[in-house]
N, C-alpha and C positions, 0 to 999 in steps of 0.2 A: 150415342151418335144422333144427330141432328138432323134426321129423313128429309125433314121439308127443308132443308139445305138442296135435296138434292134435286126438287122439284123445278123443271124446264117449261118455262112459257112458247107454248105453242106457236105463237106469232113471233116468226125471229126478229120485226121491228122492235117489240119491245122487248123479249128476252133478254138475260143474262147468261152465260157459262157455267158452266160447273166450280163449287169453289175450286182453291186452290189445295184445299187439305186434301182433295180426293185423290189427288198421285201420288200420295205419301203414305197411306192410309192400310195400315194391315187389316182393319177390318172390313174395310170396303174392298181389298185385293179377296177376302177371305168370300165374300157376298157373291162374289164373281165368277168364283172359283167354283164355288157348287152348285150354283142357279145356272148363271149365264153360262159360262162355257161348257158345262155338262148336257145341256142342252145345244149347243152347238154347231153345226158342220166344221168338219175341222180336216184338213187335207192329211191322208193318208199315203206313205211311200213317196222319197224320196229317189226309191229304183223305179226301174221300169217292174209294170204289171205283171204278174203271171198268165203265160200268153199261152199254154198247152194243156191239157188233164192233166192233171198230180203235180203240177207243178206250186209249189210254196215259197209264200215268203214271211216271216215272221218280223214283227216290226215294234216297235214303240211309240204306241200314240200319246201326244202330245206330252214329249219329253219334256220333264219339270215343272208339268203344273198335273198332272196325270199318272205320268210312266205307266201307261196301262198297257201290257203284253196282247198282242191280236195277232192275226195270222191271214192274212189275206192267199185264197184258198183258190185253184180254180180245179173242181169236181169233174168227175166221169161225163157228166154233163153238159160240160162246157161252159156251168154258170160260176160267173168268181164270185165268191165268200168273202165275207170278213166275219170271223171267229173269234171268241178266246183263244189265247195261245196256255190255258192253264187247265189242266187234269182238275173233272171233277169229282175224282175220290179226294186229295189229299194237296191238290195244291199244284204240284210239282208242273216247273215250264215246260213243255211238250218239241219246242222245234227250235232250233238253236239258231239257224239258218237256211237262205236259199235251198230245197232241196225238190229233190223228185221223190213220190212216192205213191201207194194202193191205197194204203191205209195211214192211220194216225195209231202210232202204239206208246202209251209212256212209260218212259222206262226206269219207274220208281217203283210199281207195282203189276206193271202189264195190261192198265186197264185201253181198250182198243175203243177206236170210233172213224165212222166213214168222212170221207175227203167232205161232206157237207155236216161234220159235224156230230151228228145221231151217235148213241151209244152203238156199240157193238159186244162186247163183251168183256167179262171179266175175271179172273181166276177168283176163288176159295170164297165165293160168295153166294154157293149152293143155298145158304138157310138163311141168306136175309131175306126178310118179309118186305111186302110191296116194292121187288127191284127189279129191273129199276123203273125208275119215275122221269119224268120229261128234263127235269132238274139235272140226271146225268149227262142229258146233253150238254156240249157245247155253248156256252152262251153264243147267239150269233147278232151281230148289228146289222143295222141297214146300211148298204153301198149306196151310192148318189153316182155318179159319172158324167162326165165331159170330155166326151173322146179316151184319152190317157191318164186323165186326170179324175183322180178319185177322192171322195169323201167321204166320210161317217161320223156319228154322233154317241156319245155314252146312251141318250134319253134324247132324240130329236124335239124339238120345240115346236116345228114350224115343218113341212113337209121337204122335199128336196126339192121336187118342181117348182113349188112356190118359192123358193129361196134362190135358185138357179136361173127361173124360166126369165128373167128379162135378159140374159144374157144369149139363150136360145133364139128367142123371137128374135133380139134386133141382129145376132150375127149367123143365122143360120148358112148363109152362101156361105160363110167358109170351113174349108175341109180337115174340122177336128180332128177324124180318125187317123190323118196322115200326122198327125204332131210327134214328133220321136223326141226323148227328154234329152238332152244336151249334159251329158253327166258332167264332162270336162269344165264348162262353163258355170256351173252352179257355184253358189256363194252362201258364207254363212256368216251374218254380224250379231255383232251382242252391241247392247246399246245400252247405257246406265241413265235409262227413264221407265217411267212408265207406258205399260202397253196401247193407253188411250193415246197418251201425248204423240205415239207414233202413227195412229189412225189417225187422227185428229190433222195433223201435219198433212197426209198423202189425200188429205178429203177436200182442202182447195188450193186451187191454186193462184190466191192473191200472196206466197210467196216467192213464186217463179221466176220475177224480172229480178228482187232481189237477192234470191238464194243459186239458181240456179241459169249461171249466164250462158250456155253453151243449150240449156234446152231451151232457152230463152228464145234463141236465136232460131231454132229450128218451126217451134211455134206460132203464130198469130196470139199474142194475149189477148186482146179486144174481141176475137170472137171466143174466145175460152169461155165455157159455161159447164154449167152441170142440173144436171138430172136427178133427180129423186124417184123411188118405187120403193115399196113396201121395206123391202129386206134390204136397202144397200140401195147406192147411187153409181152412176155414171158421168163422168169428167170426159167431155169431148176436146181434145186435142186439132187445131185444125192448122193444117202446115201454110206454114211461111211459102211465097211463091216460089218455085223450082225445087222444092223440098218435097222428100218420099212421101208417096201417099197411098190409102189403099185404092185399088182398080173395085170400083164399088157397081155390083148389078143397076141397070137405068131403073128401075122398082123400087130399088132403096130409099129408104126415107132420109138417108142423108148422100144423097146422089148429086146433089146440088154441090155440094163444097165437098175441098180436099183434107178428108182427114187422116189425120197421120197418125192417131192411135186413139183408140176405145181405151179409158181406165175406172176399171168396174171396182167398187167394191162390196164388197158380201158382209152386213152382218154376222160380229161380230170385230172378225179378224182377219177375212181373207180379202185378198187382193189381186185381179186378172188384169196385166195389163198387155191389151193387144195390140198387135201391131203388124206390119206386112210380112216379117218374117216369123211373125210368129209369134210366143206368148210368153210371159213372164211372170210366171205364178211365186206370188211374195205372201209367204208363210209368218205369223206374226207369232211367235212362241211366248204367251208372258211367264218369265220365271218369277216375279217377287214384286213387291209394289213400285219400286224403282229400277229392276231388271227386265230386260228384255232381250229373246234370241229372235231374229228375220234371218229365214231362209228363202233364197231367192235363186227359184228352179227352172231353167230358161226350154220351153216345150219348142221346137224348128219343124216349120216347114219350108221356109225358104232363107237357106245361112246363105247365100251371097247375098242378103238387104241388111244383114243384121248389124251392123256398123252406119247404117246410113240414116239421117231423117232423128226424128225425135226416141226412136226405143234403142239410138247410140248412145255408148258410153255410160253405159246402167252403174257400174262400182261408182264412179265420179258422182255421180245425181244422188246415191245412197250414201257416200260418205260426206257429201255437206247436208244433206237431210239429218244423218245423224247426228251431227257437229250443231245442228240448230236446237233438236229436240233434247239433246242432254241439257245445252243452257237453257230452256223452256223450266228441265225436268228442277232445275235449281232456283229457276225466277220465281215458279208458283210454291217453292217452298217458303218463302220468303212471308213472314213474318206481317209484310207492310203491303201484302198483297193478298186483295178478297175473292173477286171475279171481275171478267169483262164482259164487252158485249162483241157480238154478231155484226159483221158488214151484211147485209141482206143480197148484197149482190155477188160477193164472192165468197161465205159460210155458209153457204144452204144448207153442202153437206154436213158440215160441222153440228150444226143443230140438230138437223135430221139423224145423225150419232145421237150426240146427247139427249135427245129427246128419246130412243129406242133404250139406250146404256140405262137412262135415270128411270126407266117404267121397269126393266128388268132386277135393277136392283132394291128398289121399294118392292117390289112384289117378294121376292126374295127374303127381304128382311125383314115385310108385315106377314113372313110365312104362308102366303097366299101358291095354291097348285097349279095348275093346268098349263098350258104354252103360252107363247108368247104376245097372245092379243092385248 
């Protein structure tokens, strides 16, 4: 493999794109897999939270590129967990489902352990020597949180705050903790691209007027822009005249003009986008170097806005998104096709991806440790 292929000019005037062999590429799918997204934030729970003592929920993180078994846990304490869901004698999965409970017992051998995890006991293990050890614990991850919304990482790269916090600072006025998940409405798509080609696509929008004529209409394109910060960018959305918008504090740094939705993205894969009724957290699953699952899990504070304004009509805007990024996913395989370049005015984000994607994977695959600087 050709590293310095994957090498990004810093000034996206002169820059080029990522080739084209890289959406097709199992060993660049393979580079990603155990660098980048093992390090990760990666959205946890599709249910709602564990919201009492003892109360469990056992889940799959990041099905098909992972399937890692966890148990997001909330203790005598009141503090939620995220845990292994796997018995550390012998393996065995410990919680099948939603449940209430004191303790954690498995029940392939009986060995026990407290609702955070810690060993507890174990039968016919009188004479083993040094046991137990910290090792029988639980393995436990870090939670990250945003109101309802929660995250974890195999091996964090980068902290949660730092990964998180530009979304803090600029939306603090609104009231996270009231977000209730909208189960009814949640949606799942598979997409037959790759998982860049689907970030890449939601990171500008000099495709909008073309692809997507109904948010078109709800928007202003000429003031559409975007933002960059460390871990991920923001796309400001700002409504067409008489179109929803949020009631923004007079302190607000964007107090002046009517915006009709905040659209964050988070390094690697995730996606918040806000809006006045609320949030639409879009889950970017990559199965394979040309597959991909998007779960898109809509959080309400306010469902009479949710059909109005630009965060209307969400299935429509992701199924010609998709409809683009498959033909994308088949252009770049193309034989007679090397790389392009960056519009400097509407691919910021785009670069600002490929500039993060290409440092993570050269580090990766010159075997280099430590996070993500």
């Amino acid at each position: 493999m050709d590293l310095s292929a994957l090498q990004i000019a810093p000034r996206i005037e002169e820059a080029e794109t990522l080739p084209g062999w890289v959406y097709a590429s199992p060993e660049v799918f393979e580079l990603a897999r155990e660098g980048l997204f093992r390090e990760a934030w990666i959205s946890v729970g599709s249910e709602a939270l564990p919201r009492v003592p003892g109360e469990a929920l056992p889940l799959t993180f990041a099905p098909g590129l992972f399937d890692e078994p966890l148990v997001l846990i909330r203790g005598e304490d009141d503090e939620l967990r995220c845990l292994s869901n796997v018995c550390t004698h012998r393996g065995m999965l410990l919680l099948d489902g939603r449940c209430q409970l004191k303790g954690i017992r498995c029940r392939y051998h009986g060995r026990r352990f407290g609702l955070d995890g810690a060993f507890r006991s174990m039968p016919e293990f009188q004479d083993a020597e040094s046991f137990p050890r910290p090792s029988d614990d639980l393995p436990r991850l870090e939670l990250g949180r945003l109101g309802p919304l929660a995250f974890t990482s195999l091996a964090a790269g980068v902290p949660f705050e730092d990964w998180l916090g530009p979304i803090r600072e600029r939306l603090s006025f609104l009231p996270w903790d009231e977000l209730r998940l909208d189960a009814e409405g949640a949606r799942t798509y598979r997409v037959e691209a790759n998982w860049a080609l689907y970030c890449e696509n939601f990171l500008e929008g000099f495709h909008i007027p073309y692809v997507h004529p109904a948010l078109a209409g709800a928007i202003d394109y000429g003031s559409y822009r975007t933002e960059l910060f460390e871990w991920g960018t923001l796309q400001l959305g700002v409504a067409q005249d008489g179109e929803l918008a949020f009631e923004l504090p007079s302190d607000h740094p964007d107090a002046a003009e009517q915006i009709a939705a905040y659209y964050y993205w988070l390094f690697p894969t995730t996606m918040l986008n806000v809006y006045p009724w609320g949030v639409s957290l879009n889950v970017v699953e990559p199965l394979g170097p040309d597959r991909t699952r998007v779960r898109f899990l809509p959080y309400v504070w306010r469902a009479e806005l949710a059909e109005q304004g630009a965060g209307a009509g969400l299935d429509r805007v992701e199924r010609e998104d998709e409809a683009i990024v498959e033909a994308v996913q088949r252009g770049v395989s193309s034989r007679l096709y090397e790389r392009g370049r960056y519009s400097p005015r509407r691919e910021r984000g785009v670069h600002h991806f490929h500039c993060l994607l290409s440092q993570a994977l050269r580090r990766r695959a010159s075997g280099a440790g430590g996070g993500r600087a």
